[in-house]
Each structure stands twice: as structure tokens, then as C-alpha cells.
HTML snippet that shows the backbone in 3Dmol.js (N, CA, C, O; Angstrom):
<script src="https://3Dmol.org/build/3Dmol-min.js"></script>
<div id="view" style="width:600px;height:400px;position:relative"></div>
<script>
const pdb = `
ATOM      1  N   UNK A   1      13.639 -13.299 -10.583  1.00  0.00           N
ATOM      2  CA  UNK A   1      12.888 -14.029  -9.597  1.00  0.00           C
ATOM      3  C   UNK A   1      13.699 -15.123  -8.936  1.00  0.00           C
ATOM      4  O   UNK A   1      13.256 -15.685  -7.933  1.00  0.00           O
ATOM      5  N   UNK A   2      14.765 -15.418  -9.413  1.00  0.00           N
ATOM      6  CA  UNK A   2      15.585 -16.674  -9.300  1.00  0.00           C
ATOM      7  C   UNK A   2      15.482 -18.222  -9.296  1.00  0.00           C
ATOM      8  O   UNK A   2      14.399 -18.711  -9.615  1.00  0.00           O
ATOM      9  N   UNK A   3      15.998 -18.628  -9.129  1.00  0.00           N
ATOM     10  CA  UNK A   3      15.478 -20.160  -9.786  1.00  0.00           C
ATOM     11  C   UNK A   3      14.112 -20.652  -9.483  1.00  0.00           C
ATOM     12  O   UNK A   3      13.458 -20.555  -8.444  1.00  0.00           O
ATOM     13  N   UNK A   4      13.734 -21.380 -10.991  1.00  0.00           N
ATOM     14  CA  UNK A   4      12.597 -21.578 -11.405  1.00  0.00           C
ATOM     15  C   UNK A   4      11.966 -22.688 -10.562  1.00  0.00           C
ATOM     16  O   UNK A   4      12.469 -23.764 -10.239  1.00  0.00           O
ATOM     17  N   UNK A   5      10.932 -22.267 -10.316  1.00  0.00           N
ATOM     18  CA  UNK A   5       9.909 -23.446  -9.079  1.00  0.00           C
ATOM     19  C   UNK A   5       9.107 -23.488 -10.018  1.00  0.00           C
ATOM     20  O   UNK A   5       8.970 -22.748 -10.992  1.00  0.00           O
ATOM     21  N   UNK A   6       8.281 -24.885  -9.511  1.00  0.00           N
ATOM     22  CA  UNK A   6       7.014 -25.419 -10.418  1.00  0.00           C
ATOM     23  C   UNK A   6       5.444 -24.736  -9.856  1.00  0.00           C
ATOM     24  O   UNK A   6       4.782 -24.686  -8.820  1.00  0.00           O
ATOM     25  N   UNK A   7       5.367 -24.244 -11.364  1.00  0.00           N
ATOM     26  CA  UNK A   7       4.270 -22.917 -11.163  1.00  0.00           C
ATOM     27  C   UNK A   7       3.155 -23.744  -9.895  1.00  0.00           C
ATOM     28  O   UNK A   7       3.603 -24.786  -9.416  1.00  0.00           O
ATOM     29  N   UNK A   8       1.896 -23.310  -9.448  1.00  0.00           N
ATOM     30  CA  UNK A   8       1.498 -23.813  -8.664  1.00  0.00           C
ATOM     31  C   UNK A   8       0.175 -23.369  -9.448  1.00  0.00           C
ATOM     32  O   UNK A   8       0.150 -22.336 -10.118  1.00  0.00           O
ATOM     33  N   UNK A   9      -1.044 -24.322  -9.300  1.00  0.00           N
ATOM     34  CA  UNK A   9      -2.335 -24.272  -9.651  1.00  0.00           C
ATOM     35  C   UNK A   9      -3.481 -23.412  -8.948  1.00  0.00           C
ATOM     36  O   UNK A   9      -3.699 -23.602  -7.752  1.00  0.00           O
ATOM     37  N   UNK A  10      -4.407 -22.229  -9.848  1.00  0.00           N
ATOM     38  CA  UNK A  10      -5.483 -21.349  -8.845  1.00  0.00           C
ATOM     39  C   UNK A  10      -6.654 -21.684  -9.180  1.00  0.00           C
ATOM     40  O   UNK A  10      -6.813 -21.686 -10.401  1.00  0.00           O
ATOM     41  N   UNK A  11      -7.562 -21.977  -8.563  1.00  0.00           N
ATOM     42  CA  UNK A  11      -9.014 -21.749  -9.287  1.00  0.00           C
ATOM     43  C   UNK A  11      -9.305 -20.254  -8.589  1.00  0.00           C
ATOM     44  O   UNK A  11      -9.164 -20.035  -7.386  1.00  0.00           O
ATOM     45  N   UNK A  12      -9.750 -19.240  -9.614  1.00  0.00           N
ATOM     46  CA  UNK A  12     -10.445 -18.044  -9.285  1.00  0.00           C
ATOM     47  C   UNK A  12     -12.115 -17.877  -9.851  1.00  0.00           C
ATOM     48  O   UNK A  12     -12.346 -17.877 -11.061  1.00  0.00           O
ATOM     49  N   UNK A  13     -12.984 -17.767  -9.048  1.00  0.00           N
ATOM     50  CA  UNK A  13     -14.322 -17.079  -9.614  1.00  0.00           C
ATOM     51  C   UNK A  13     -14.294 -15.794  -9.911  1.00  0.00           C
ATOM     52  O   UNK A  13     -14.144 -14.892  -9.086  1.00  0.00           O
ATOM     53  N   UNK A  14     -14.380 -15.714 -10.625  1.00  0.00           N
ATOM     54  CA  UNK A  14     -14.629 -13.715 -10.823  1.00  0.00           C
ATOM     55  C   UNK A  14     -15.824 -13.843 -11.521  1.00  0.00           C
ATOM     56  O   UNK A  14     -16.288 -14.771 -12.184  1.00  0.00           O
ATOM     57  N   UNK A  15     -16.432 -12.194 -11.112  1.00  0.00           N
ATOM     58  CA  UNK A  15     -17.757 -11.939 -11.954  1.00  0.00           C
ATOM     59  C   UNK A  15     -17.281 -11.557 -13.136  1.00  0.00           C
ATOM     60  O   UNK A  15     -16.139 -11.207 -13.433  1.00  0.00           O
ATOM     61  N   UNK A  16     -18.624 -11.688 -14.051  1.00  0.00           N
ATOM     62  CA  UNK A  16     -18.128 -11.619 -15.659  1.00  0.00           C
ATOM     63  C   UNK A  16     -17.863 -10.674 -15.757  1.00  0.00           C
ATOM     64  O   UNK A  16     -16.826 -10.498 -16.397  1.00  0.00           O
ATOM     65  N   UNK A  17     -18.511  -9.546 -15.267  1.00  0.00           N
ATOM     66  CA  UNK A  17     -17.648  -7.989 -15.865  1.00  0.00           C
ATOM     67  C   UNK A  17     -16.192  -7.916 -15.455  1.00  0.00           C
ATOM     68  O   UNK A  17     -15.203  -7.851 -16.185  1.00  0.00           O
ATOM     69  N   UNK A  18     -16.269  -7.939 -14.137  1.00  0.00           N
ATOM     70  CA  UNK A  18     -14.521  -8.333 -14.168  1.00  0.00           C
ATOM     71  C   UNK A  18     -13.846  -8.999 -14.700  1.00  0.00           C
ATOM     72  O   UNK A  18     -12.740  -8.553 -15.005  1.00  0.00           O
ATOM     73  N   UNK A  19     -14.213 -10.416 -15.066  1.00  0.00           N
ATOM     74  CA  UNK A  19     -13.410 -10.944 -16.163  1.00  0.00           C
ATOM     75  C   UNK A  19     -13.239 -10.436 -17.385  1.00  0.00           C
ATOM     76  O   UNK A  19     -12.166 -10.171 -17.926  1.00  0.00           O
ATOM     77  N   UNK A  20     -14.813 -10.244 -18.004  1.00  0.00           N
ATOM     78  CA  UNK A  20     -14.416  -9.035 -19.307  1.00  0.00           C
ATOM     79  C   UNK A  20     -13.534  -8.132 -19.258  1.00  0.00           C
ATOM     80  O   UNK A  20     -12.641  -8.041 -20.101  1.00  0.00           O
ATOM     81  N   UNK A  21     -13.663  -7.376 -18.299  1.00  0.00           N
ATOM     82  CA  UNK A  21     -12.366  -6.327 -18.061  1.00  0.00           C
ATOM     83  C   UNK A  21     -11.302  -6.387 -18.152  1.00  0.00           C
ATOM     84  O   UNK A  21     -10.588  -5.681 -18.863  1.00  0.00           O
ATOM     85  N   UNK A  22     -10.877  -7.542 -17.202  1.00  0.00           N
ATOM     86  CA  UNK A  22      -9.318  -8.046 -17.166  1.00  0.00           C
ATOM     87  C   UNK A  22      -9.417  -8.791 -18.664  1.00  0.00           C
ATOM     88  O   UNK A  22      -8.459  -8.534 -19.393  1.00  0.00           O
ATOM     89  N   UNK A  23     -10.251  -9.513 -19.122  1.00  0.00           N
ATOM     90  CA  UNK A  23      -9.588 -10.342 -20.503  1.00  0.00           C
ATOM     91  C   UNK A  23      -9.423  -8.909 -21.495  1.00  0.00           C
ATOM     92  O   UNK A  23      -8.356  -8.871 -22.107  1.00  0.00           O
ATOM     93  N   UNK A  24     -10.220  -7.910 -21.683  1.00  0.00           N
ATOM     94  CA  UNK A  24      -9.882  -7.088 -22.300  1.00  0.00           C
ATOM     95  C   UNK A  24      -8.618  -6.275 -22.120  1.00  0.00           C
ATOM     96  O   UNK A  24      -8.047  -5.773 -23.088  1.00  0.00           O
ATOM     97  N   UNK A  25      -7.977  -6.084 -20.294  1.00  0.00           N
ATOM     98  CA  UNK A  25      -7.239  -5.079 -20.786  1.00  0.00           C
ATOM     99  C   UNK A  25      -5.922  -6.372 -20.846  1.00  0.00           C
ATOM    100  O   UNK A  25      -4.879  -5.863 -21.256  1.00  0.00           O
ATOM    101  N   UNK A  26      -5.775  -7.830 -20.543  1.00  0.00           N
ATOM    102  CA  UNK A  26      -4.799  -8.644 -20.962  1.00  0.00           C
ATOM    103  C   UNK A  26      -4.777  -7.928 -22.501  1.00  0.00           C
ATOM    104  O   UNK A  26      -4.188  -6.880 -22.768  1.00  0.00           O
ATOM    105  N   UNK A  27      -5.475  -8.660 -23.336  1.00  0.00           N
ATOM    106  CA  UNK A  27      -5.361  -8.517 -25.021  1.00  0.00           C
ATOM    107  C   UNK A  27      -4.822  -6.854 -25.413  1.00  0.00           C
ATOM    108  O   UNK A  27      -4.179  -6.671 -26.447  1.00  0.00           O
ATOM    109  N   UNK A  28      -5.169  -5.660 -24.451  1.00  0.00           N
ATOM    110  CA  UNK A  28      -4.638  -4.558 -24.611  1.00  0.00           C
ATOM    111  C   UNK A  28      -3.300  -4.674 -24.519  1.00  0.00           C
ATOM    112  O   UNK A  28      -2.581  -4.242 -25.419  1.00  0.00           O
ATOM    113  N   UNK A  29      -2.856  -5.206 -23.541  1.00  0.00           N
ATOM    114  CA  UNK A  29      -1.641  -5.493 -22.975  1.00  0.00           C
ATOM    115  C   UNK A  29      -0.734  -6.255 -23.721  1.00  0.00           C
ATOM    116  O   UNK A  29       0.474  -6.031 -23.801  1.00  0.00           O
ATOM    117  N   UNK A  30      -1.423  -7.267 -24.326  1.00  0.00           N
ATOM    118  CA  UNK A  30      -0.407  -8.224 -25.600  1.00  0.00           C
ATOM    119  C   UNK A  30      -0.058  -9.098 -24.733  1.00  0.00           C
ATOM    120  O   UNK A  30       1.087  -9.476 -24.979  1.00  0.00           O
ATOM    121  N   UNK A  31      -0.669  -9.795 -23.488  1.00  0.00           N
ATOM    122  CA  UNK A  31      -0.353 -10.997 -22.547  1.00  0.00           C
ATOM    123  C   UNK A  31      -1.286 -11.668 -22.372  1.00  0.00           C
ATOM    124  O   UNK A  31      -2.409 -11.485 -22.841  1.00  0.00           O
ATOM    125  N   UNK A  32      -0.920 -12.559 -21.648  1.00  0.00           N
ATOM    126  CA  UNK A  32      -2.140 -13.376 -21.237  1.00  0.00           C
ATOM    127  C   UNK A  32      -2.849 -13.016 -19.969  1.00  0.00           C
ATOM    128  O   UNK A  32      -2.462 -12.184 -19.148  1.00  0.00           O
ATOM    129  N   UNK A  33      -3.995 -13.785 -19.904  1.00  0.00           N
ATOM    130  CA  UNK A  33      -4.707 -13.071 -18.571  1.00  0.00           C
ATOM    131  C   UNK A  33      -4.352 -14.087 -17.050  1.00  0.00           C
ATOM    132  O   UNK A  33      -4.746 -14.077 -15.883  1.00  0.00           O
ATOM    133  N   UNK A  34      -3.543 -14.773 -17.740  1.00  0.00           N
ATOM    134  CA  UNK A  34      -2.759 -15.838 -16.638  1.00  0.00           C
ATOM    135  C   UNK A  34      -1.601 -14.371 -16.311  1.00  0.00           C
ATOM    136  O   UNK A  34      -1.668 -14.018 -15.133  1.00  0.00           O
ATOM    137  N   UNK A  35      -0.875 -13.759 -16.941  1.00  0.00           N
ATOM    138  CA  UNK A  35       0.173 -12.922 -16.948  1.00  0.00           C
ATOM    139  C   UNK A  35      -0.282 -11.554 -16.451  1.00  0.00           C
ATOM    140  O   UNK A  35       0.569 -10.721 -16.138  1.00  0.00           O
ATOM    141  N   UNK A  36      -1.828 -11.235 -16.349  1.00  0.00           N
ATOM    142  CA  UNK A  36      -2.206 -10.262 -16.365  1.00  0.00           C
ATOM    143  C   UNK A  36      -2.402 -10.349 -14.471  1.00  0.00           C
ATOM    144  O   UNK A  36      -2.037  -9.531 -13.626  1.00  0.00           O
ATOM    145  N   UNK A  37      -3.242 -11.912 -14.271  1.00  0.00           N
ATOM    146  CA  UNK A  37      -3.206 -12.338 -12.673  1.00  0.00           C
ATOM    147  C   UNK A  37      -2.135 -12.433 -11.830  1.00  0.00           C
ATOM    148  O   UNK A  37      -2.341 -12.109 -10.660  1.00  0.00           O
ATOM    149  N   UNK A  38      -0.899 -12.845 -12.181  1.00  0.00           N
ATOM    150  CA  UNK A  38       0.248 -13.000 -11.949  1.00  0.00           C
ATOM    151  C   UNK A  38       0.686 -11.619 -11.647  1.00  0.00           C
ATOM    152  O   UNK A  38       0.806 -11.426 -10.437  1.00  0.00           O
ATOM    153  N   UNK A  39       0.952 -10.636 -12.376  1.00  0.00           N
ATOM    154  CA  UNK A  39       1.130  -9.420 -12.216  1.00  0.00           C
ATOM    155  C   UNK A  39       0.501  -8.261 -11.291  1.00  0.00           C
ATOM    156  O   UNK A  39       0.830  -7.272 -10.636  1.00  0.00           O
ATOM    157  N   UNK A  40      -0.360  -8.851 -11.579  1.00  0.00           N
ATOM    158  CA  UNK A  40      -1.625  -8.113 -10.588  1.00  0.00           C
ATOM    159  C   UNK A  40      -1.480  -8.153  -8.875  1.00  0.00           C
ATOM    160  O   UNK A  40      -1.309  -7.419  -7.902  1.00  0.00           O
ATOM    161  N   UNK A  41      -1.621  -9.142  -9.148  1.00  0.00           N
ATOM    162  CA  UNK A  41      -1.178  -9.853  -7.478  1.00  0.00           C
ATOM    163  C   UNK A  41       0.302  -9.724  -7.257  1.00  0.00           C
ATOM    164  O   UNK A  41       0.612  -9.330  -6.133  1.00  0.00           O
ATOM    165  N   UNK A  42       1.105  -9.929  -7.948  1.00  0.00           N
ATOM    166  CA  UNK A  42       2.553  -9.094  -7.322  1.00  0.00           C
ATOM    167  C   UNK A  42       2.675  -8.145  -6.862  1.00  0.00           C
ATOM    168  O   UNK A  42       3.043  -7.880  -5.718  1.00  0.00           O
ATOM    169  N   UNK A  43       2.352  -7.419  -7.775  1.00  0.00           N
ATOM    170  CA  UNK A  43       2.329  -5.630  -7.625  1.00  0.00           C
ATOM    171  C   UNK A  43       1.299  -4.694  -6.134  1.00  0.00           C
ATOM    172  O   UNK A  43       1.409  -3.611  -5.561  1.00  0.00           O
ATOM    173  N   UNK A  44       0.031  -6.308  -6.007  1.00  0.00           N
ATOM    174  CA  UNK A  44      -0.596  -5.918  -4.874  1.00  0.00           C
ATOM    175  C   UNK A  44       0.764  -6.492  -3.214  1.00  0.00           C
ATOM    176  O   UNK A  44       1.029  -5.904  -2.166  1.00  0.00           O
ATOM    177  N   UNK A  45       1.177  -7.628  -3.703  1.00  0.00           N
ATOM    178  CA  UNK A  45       2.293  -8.053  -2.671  1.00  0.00           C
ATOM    179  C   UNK A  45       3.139  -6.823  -2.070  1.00  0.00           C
ATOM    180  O   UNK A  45       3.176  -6.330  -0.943  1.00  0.00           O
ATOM    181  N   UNK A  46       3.908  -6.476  -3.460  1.00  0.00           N
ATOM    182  CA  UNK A  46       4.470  -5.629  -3.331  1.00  0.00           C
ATOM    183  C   UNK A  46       4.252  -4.472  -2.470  1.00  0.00           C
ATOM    184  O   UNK A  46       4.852  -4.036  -1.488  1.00  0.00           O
ATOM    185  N   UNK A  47       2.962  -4.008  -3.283  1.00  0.00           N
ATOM    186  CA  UNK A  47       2.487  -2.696  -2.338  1.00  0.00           C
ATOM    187  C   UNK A  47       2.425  -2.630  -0.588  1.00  0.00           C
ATOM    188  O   UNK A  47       2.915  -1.857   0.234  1.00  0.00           O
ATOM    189  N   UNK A  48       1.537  -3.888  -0.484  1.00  0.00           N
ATOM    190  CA  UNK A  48       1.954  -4.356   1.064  1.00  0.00           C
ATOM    191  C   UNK A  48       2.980  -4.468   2.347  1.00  0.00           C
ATOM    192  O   UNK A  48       2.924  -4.500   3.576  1.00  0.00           O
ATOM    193  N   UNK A  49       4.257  -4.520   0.955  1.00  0.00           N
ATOM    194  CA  UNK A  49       5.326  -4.955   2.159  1.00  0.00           C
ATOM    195  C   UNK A  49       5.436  -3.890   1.979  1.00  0.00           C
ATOM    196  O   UNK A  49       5.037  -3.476   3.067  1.00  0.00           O
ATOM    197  N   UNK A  50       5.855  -2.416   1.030  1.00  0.00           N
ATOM    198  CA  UNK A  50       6.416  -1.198   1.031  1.00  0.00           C
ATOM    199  C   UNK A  50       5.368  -0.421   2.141  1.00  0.00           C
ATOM    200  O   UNK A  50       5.710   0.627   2.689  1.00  0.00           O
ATOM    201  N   UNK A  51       4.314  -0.943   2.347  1.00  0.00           N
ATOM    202  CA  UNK A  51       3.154  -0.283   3.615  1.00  0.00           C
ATOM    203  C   UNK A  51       3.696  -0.590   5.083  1.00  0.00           C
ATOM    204  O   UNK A  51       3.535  -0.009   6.156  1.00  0.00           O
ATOM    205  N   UNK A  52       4.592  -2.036   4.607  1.00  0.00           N
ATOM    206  CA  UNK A  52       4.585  -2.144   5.880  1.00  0.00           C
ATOM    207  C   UNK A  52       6.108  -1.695   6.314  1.00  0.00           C
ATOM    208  O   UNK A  52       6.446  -1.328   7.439  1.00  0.00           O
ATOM    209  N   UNK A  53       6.904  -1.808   5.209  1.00  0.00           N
ATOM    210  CA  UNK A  53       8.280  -1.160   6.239  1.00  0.00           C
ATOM    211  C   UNK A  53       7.884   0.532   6.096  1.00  0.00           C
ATOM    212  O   UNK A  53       8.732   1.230   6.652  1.00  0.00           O
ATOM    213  N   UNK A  54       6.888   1.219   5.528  1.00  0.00           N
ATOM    214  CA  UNK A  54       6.887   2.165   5.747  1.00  0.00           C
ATOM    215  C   UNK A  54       6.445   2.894   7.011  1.00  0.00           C
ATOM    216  O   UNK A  54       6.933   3.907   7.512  1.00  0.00           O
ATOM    217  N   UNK A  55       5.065   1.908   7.551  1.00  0.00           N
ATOM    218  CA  UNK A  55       4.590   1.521   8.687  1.00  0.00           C
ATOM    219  C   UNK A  55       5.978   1.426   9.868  1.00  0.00           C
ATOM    220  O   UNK A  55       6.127   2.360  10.656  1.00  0.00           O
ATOM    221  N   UNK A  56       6.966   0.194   9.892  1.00  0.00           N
ATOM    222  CA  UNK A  56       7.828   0.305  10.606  1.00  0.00           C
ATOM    223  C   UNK A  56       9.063   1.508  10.756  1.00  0.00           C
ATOM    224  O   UNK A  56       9.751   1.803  11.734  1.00  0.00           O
ATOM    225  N   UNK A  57       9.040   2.027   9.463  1.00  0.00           N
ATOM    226  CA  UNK A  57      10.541   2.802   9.542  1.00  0.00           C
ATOM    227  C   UNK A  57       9.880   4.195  10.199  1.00  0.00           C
ATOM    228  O   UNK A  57      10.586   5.097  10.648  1.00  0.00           O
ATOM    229  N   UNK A  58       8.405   4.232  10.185  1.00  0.00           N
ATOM    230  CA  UNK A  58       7.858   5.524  10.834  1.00  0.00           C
ATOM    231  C   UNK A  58       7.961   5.509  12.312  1.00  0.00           C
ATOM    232  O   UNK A  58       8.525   6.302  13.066  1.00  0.00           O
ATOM    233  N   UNK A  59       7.064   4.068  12.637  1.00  0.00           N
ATOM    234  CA  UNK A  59       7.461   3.829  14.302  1.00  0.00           C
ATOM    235  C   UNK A  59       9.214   4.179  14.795  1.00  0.00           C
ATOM    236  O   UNK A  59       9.592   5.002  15.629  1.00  0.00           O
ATOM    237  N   UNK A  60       9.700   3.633  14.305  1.00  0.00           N
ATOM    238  CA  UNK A  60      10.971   3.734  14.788  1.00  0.00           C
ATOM    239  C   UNK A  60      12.004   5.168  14.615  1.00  0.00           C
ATOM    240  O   UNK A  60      13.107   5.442  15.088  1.00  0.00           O
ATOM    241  N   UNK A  61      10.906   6.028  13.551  1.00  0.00           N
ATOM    242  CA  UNK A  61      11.352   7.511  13.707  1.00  0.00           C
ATOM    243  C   UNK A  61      10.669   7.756  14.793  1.00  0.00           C
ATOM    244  O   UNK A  61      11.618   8.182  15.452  1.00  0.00           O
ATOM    245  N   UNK A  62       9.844   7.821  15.452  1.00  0.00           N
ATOM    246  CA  UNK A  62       9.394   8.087  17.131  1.00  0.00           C
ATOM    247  C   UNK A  62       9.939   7.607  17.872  1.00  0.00           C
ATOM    248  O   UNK A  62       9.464   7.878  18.976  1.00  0.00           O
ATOM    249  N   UNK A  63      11.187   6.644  17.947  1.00  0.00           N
ATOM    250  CA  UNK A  63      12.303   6.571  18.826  1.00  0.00           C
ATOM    251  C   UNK A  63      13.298   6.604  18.480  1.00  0.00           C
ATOM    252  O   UNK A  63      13.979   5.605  18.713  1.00  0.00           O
ATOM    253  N   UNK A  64      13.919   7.730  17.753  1.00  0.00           N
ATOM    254  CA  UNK A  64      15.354   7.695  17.322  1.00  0.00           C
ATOM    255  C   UNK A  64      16.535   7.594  18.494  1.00  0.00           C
ATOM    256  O   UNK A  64      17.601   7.068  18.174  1.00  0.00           O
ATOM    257  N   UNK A  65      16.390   7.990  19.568  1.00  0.00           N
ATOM    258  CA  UNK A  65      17.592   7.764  20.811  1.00  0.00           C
ATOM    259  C   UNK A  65      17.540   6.008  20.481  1.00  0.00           C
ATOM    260  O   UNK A  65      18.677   5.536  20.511  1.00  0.00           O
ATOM    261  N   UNK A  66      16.578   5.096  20.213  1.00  0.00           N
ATOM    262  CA  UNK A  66      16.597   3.828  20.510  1.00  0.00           C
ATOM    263  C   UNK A  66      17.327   3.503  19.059  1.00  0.00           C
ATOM    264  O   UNK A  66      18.010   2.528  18.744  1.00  0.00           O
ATOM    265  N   UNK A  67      17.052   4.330  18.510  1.00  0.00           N
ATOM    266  CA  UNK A  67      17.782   3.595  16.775  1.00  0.00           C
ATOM    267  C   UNK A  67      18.945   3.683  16.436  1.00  0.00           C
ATOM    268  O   UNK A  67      19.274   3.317  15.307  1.00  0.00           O
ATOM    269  N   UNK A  68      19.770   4.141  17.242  1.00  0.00           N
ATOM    270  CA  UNK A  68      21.064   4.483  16.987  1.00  0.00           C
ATOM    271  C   UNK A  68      22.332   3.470  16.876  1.00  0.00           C
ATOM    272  O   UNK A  68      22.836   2.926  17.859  1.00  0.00           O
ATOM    273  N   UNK A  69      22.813   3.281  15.413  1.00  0.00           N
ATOM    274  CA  UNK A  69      23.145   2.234  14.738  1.00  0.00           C
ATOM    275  C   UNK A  69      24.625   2.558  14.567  1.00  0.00           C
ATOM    276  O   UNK A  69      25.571   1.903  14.128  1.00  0.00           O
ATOM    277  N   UNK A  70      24.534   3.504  14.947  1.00  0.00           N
ATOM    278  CA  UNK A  70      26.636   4.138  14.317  1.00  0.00           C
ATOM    279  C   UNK A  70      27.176   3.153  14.634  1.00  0.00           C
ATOM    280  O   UNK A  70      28.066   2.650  13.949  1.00  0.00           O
ATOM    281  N   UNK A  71      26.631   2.513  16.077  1.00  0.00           N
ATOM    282  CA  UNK A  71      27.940   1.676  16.755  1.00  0.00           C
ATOM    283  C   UNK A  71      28.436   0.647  15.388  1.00  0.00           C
ATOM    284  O   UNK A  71      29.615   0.395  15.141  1.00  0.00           O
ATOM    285  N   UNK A  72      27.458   0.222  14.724  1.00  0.00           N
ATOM    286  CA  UNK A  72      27.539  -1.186  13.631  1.00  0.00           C
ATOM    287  C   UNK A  72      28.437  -0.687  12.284  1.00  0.00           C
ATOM    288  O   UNK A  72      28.799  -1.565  11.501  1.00  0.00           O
ATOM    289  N   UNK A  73      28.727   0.462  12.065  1.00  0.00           N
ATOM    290  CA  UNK A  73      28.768   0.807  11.075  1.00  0.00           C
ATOM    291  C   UNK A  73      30.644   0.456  10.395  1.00  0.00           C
ATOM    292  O   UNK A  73      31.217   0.333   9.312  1.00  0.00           O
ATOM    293  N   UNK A  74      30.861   0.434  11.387  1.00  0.00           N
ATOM    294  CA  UNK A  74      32.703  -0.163  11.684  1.00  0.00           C
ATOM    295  C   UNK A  74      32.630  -1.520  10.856  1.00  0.00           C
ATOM    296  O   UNK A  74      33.300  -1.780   9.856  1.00  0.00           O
ATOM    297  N   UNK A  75      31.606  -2.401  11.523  1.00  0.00           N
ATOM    298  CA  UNK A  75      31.654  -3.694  11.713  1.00  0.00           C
ATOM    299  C   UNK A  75      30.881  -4.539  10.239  1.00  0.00           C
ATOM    300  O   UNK A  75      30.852  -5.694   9.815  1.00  0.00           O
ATOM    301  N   UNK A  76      30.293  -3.133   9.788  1.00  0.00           N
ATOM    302  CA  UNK A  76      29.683  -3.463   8.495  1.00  0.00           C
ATOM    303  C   UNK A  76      30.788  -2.906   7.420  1.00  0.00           C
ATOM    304  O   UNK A  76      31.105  -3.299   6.297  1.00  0.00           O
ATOM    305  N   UNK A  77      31.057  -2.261   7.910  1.00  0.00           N
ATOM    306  CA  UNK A  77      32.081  -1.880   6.735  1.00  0.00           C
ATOM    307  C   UNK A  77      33.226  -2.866   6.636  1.00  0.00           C
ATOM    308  O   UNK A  77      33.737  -3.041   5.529  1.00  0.00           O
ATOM    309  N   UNK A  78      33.588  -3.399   7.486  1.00  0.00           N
ATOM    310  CA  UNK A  78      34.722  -4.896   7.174  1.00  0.00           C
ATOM    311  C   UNK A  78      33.748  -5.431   6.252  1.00  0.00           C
ATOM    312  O   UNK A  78      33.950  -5.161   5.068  1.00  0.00           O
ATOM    313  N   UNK A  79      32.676  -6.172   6.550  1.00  0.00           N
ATOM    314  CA  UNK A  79      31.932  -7.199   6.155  1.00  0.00           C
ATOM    315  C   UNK A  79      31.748  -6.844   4.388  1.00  0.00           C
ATOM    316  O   UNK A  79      32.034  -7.679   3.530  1.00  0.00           O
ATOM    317  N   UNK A  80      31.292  -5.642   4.116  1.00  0.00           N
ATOM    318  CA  UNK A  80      31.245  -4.824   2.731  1.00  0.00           C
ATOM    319  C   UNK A  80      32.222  -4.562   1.780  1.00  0.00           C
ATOM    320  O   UNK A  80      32.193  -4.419   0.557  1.00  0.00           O
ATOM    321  N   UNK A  81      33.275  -4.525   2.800  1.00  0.00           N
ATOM    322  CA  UNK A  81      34.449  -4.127   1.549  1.00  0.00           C
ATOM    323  C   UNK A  81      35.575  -5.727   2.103  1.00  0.00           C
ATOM    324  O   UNK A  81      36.784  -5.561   1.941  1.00  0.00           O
ATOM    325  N   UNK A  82      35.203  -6.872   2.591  1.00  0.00           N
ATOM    326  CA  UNK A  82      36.149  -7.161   2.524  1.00  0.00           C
ATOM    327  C   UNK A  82      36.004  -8.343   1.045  1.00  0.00           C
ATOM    328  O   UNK A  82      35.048  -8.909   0.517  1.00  0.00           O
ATOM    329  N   UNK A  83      37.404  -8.315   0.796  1.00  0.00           N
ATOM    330  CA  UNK A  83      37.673  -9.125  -0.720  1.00  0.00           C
ATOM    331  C   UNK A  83      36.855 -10.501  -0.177  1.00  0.00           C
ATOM    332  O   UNK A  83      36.637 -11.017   0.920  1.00  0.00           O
ATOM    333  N   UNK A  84      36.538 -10.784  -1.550  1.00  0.00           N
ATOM    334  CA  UNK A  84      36.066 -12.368  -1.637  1.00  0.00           C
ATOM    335  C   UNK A  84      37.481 -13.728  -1.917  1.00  0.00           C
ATOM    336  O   UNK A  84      38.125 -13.576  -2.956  1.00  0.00           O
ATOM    337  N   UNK A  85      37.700 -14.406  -1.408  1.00  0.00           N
ATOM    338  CA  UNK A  85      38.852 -15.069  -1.186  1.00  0.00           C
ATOM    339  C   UNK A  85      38.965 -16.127  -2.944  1.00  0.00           C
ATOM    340  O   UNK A  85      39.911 -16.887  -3.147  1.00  0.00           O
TER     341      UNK A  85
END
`;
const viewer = $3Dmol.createViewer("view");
viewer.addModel(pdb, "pdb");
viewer.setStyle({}, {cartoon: {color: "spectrum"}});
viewer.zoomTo();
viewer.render();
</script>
């Protein structure tokens, strides 16, 4: 995740069955249900952005004449292989 920031504070309401749920499948899990929220909501983050460059990398297969990147590929390859000083 890289360097450590100071966690930040949530209040959540949930209905009790949902909380039952989640406190049950935390304790399945062998975590906490702080670890179980945390996770949860990443994994929903996550899903989002992979929607959305999937979303973009589709648009931009409907204009491949416009996507055409070879020209860079010279100019990335210095940048990639050159030594670190």
C-alpha cells in the first residue's frame, strides 16, 4: 500500500442482519470486521476502476486508426532500458 497514513474514522449504520452476516463471516474469516469493511470496499474500488479502463480500452478499440502508438515506442524504449546513474 506504501507508506503508512493515519487510518481515518467511519461511522456505518447497517441493518442487523447484515451486520450479523458480516460479523459472522469476519469470525469465519479469522479477522476483524473492521478488516472485513476495509476489504470489502477495496475490492468494490477495485472492481470499478477495472470497469472503467475496461469501459475505456473498448471505446478506443472503435478507433484504432486514432490509437496508433508505434510512433512512442522508440522513445519509450530509451526511457525503459536506460541505466540508472
Amino acid at each position: 500500500m506504501g507508506a503508512t497514513k493515519e487510518a481515518r474514522s467511519l461511522t456505518v449504520r447497517l441493518r442487523p442482519e447484515l451486520y450479523a452476516a458480516a460479523t459472522d463471516l469476519a469470525k469465519k474469516r479469522c479477522i476483524s470486521l473492521n478488516t472485513l469493511v476495509q476489504e470489502s470496499l477495496a475490492a468494490v474500488i477495485r472492481e470499478e476502476e477495472d470497469r472503467e479502463m475496461y469501459e475505456a480500452a473498448e471505446l478506443l478499440g472503435q478507433f484504432p486508426e486514432e490509437c496508433d502508438v508505434e510512433y512512442a515506442f522508440a522513445a519509450q524504449s530509451e526511457v525503459v532500458l536506460r541505466e540508472e546513474p
